[in-house]
C-alpha positions as CSV (number, residue, x, y, z in Angstrom):
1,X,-6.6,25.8,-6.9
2,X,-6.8,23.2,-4.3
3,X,-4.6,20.3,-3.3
4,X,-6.3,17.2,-2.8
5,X,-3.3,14.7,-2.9
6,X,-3.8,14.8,1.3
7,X,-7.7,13.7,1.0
8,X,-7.2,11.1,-1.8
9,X,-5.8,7.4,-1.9
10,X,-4.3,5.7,-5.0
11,X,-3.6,2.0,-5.3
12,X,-2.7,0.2,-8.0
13,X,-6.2,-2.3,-9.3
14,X,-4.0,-3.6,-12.5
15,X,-0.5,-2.7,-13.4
16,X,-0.4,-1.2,-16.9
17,X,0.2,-4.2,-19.8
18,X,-0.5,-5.8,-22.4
19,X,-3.5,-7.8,-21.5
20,X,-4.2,-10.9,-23.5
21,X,-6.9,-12.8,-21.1
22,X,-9.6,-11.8,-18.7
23,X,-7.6,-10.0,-15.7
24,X,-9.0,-9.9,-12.4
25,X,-7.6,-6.8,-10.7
26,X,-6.1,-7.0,-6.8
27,X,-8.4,-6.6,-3.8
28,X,-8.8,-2.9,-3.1
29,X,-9.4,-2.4,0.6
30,X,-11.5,0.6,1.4
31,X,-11.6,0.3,5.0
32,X,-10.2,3.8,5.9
33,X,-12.0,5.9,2.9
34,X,-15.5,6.4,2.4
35,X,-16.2,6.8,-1.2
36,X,-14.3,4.8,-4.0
37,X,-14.0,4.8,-7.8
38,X,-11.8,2.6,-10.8
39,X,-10.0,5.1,-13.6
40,X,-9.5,2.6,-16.4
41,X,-6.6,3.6,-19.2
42,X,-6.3,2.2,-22.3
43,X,-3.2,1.9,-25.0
44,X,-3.4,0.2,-28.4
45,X,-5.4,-2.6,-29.1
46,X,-4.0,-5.5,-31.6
47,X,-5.6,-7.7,-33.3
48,X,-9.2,-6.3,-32.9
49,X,-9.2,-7.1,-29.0
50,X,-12.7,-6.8,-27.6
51,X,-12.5,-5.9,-23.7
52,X,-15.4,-5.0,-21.3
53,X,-14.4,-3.7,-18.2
54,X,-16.4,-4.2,-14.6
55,X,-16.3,-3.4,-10.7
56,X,-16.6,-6.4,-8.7
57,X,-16.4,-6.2,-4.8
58,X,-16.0,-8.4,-1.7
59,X,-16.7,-8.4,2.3
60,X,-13.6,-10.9,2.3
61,X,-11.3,-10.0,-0.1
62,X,-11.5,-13.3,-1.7
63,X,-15.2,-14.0,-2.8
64,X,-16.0,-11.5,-5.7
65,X,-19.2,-10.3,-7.3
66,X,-20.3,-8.2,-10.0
67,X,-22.1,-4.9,-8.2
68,X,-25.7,-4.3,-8.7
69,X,-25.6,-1.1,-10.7
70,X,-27.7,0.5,-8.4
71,X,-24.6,1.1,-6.4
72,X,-22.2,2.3,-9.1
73,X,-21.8,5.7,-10.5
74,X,-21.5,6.3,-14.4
75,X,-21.1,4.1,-16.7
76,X,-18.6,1.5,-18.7
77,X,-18.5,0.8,-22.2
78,X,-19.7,-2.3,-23.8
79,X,-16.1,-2.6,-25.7
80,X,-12.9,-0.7,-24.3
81,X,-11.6,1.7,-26.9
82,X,-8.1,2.5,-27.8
83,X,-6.1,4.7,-26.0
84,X,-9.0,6.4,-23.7
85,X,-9.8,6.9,-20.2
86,X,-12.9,5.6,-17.9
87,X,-14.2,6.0,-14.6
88,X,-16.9,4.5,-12.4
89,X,-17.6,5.1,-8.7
90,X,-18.8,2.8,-6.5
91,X,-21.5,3.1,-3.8
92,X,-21.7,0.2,-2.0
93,X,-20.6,-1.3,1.9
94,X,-18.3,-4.2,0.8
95,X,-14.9,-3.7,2.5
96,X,-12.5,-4.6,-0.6
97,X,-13.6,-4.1,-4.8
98,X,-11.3,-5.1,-7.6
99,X,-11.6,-3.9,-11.4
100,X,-11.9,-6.7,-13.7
101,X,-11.1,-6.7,-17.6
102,X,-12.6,-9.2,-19.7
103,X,-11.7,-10.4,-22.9
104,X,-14.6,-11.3,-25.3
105,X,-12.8,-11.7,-28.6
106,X,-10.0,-10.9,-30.6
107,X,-6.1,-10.4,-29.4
108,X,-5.2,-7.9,-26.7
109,X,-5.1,-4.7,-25.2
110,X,-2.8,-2.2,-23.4
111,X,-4.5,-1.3,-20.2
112,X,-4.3,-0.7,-16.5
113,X,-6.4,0.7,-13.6
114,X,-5.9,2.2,-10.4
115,X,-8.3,2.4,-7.5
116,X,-9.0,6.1,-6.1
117,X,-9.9,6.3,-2.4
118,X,-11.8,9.7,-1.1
119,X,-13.2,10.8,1.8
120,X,-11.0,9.5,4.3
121,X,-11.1,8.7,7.7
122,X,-8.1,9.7,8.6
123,X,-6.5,12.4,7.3
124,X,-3.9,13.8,5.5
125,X,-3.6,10.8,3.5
126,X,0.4,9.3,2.6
């Protein structure tokens, strides 16, 4: 077995919660890594909450847009189930991406994401 805590980066996209609106996750930057991916974890869902779940990136850190799926990796389900686990990578040359849960119906989740940086430019990784 290999370590790779020294090649990897984690940052916090959303903090784990009870989400009851659309959340629009903190600018990742990516800067010093060269490949990128959202992990997406779930809790319990009340109220039969109906989340979809997206990557969004920036060149600014401020003006967000969905990515084109050409430049994402695997796939998102159309509604967030309870208490599982996602991923998507992302392909694209925009400096900073974001995660971003969206409620459609219903009450609420329990989720949160974190952003996981690879490749890096510099390495071992703090």
């Amino acid at each position: 077995m290999r370590d790779i805590t020294q090649n990897i980066g984690t940052v916090l996209a959303i903090a784990p919660a009870v989400q009851t609106a659309t959340v629009n996750g903190a600018p990742i930057d990516t800067t010093n890594f060269e490949s990128a991916a959202i992990v997406i974890s779930t809790g319990a869902i009340v109220g039969a909450g109906n989340f979809t779940a997206k990557i969004q990136d920036s060149q600014d850190g401020t003006n967000f847009a969905d990515v084109a799926a050409q430049f994402l990796v695997g796939s998102l389900p159309a509604a967030l189930a309870a208490s599982s686990t996602y991923k998507q990578g992302y392909l694209g040359a925009a400096r900073y991406i974001r995660a971003v849960l969206t409620l459609n119906s219903g009450t609420s989740i329990a989720a949160g994401a974190v952003a996981v940086l690879g490749n890096p430019k510099v390495a071992p990784v703090a």
